[in-house]
C-alpha positions as CSV (number, residue, x, y, z in Angstrom):
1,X,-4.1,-7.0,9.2
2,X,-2.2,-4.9,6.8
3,X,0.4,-2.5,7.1
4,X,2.0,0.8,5.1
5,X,4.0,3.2,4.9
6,X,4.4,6.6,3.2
7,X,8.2,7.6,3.3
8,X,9.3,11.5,2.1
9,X,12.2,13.2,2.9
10,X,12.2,16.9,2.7
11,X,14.3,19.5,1.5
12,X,13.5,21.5,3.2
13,X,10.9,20.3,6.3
14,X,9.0,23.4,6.8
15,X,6.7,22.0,4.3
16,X,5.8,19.1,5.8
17,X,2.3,20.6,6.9
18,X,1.9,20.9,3.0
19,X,2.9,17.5,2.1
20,X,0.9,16.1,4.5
21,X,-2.2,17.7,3.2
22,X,-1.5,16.9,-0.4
23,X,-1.2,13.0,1.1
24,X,-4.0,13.2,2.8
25,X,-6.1,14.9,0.0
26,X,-4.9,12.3,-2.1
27,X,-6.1,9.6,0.0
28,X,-9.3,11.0,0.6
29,X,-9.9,11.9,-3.7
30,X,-7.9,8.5,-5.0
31,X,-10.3,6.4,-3.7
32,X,-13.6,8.1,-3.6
33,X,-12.7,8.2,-8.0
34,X,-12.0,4.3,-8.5
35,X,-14.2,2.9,-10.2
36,X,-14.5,-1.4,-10.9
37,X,-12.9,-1.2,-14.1
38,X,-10.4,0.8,-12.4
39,X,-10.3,-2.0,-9.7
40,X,-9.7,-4.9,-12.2
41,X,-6.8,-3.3,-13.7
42,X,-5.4,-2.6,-10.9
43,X,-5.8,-6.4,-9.9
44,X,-4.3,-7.5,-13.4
45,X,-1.5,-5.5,-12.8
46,X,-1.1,-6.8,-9.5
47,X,-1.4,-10.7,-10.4
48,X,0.9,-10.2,-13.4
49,X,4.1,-8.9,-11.0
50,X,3.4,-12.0,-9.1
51,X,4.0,-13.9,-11.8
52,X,6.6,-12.1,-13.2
53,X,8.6,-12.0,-9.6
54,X,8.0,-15.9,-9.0
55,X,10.1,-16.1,-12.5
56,X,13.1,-14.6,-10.8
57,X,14.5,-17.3,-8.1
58,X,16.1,-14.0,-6.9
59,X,12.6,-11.6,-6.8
60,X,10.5,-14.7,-5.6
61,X,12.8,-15.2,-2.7
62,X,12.8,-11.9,-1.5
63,X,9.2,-11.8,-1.8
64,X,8.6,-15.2,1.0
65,X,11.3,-13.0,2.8
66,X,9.4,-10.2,3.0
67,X,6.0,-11.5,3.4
68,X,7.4,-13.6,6.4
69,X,9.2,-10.8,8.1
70,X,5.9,-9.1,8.4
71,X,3.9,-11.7,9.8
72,X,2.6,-13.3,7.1
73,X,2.1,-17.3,6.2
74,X,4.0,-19.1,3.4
75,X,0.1,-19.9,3.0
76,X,-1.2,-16.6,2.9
77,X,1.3,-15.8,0.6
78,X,-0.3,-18.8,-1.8
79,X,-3.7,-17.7,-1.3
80,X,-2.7,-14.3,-2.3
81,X,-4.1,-14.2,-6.0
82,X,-7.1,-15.7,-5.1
83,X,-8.1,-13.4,-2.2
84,X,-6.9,-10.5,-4.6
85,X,-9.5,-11.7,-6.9
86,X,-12.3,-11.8,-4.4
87,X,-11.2,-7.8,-2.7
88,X,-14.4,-5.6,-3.8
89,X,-14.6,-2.1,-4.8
90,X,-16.8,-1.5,-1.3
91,X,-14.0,-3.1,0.4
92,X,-11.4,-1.1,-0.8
93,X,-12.8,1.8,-0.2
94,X,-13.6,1.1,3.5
95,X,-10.0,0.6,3.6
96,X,-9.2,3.5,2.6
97,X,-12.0,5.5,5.0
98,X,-10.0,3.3,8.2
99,X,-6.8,4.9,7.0
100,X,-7.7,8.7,6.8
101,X,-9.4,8.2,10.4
102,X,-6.4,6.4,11.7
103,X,-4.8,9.3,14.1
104,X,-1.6,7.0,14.5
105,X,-0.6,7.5,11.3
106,X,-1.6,11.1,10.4
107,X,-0.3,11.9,13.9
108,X,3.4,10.6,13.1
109,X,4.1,11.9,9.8
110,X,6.9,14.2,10.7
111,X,10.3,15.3,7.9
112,X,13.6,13.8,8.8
113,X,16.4,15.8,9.1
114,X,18.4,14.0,7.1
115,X,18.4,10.9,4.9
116,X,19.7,7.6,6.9
């Protein structure tokens, strides 16, 4: 499984209600207008960080830090490209429907009253 989150703080939080629609408007429009082309960009873009963060000793080991830290495999981490290349316009998408239904998330964005 995957995980995200969307952090905002607020100045001032009686607007929250109207982020929160413009977030989830976005995430209902965003991926209702991607197209494959779109997707493929998206994927070069994508595989050429990679590369670019394995370059830096520094960026490449806080990468195997984070992917570890979140439950992740030093071998999912080396299969990540490939399984990039293989993700589906269909699939993204359907991704995208799971998260607009999830009421967990959409029931805990909330402002914070002050940055931490």
């Amino acid at each position: 499984g995957s995980s995200f989150g969307i952090y905002a703080y607020f100045q001032k939080p009686e607007n929250a209600d109207k982020i929160k629609s413009i977030i989830l408007q976005t995430l209902k429009e965003t991926p209702e207008k991607l197209t494959n082309a779109d997707l493929q960009k998206i994927k070069k873009r994508m595989t050429a960080g990679l590369i670019y963060q394995n370059d830096n000793p520094s960026a490449a080991a806080e990468l195997v830090v984070r992917w570890l830290g979140t439950g992740y495999t030093l071998s999912d981490l080396k299969q990540w490209e490939g399984n990039l290349n293989r993700l589906t316009l269909a699939e993204v998408k359907s991704a995208a429907q799971r998260v607009r239904d999830c009421s967990y998330f959409w029931g805990n964005i909330r402002p914070r009253k002050e940055k931490p």
